[in-house]
Steps between C-alpha positions, in 0.01 A plus 500: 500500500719275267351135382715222426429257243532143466780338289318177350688243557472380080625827484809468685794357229491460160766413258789723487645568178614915573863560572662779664804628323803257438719533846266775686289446798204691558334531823141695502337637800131547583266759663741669784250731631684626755659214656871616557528222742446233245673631220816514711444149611429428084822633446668305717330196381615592153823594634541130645374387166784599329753384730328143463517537092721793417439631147674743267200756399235528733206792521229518725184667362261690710109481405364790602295656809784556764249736695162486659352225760831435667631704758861573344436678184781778549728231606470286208514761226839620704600161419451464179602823368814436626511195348571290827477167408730193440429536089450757256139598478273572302189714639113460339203761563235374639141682550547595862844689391307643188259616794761661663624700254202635395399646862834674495359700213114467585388523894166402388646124414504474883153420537527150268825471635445495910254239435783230387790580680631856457423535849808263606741664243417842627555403864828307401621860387361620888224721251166536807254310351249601762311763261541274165333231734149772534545600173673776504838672411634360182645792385751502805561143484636601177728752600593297795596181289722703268681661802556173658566244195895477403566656141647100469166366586296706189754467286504116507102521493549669200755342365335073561420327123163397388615214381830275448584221250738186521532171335149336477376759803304838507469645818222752556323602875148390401525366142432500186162507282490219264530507104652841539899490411722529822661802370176715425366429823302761691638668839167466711462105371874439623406655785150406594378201270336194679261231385534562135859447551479206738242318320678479181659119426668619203836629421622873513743544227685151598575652805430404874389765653640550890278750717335616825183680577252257581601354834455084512527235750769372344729621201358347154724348251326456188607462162450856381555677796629511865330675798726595826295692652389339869356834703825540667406768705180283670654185471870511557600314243699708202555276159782477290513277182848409364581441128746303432515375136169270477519489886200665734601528839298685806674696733269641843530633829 
């Protein structure tokens, strides 16, 4: 079971004083999970974006945890790692994916990892779940999630960032621990960080930090960072934020 959060309203928009990069557009996507039937629709609502306010350099980047919850897993890493999208992307791990990855080398991750959605990405690859559900059979789950998963598909999983830098932003799936420098951050904090991160008021480096994780009722704009993450896969609704110079925009299915 997921829990959503509150945005506070006070919290809602502060000043904004980051920039994106002089003449490049940045649009940043939330929690898939999944949901192959929003991102297309998110891509066509990007898509129409453009047409509306066409600009020269334009990159979309990807937050992390593609997989789990949602029933389209397998479709939406086929997606991505062929890079079908109406921008250039750039591609985030997130825990769930770091989850993945790890079972393919250790069956015994399975037990964490049914509990919170590996269930849905092994069925999205037609892997039986029937004996995972009682417990049992990691081991061929294993096998039968190599033998099923496209080469393309593992080598994007391996090959998504832990991080990206532009302008004024940081992007990172869960965050960033405070009064540590953005560069010497840990893996399992950019991965897996929560109320130290969103608690903090203060400033990361002079950068706004742009993330996911922690699924709200509605994305948060605040002055040091900006949470798109809105439980796509329970609640329909996928976030985008678009940087524009000192602009904000939100973007949504």
């Amino acid at each position: 079971m997921i829990f959503f959060r509150r945005a506070a309203k006070a919290q809602q928009v502060e000043a904004q004083t980051a920039r994106a990069p002089e003449g490049v557009r940045i649009y940043a996507i939330g929690d898939v999970h999944g949901r192959a039937d929003l991102l297309a629709q998110l891509a066509q609502i990007i898509s129409d974006d453009l047409a509306r306010s066409p600009v020269e350099r334009v990159i979309t980047v990807f937050l992390g945890d593609y997989v789990d919850r949602g029933p389209g897993s397998a479709a939406v890493l086929e997606r991505l790692a062929a890079a079908d999208f109406p921008t250039a992307i750039a591609t985030l791990r997130g825990n769930h994916e770091a989850t993945m990855l790890q079972f393919l080398q250790d069956p015994d991750v399975l037990e964490n990892w049914r509990q919170y959605g590996g269930l849905e990405t092994l069925a999205s690859y037609g892997v039986n779940v029937r004996e995972i559900m009682r417990g049992r059979g990691f081991d061929a789950a294993r096998e039968a999630l190599w033998q099923a998963m496209p080469k393309a598909h593992h080598d994007f999983l391996n090959g998504t960032l832990m991080s990206w830098s532009a302008g004024d932003y940081f992007f990172a799936h869960a965050g960033v621990k405070p009064h540590v420098p953005l560069e010497t951050q840990d893996e399992r904090d950019l991965l897996w960080i929560r109320d130290e991160f969103l608690s903090f008021r203060g400033s990361f480096d002079g950068k706004v930090v742009v993330h996911g994780h922690t699924p709200m009722d509605a994305p948060e704009l605040l002055a040091n960072r900006i949470n798109v993450d809105t439980g796509a896969y329970a609640t329909g609704v996928l976030t985008c934020v678009a940087l524009d110079g000192a602009e904000r925009r939100i973007l949504s299915t």
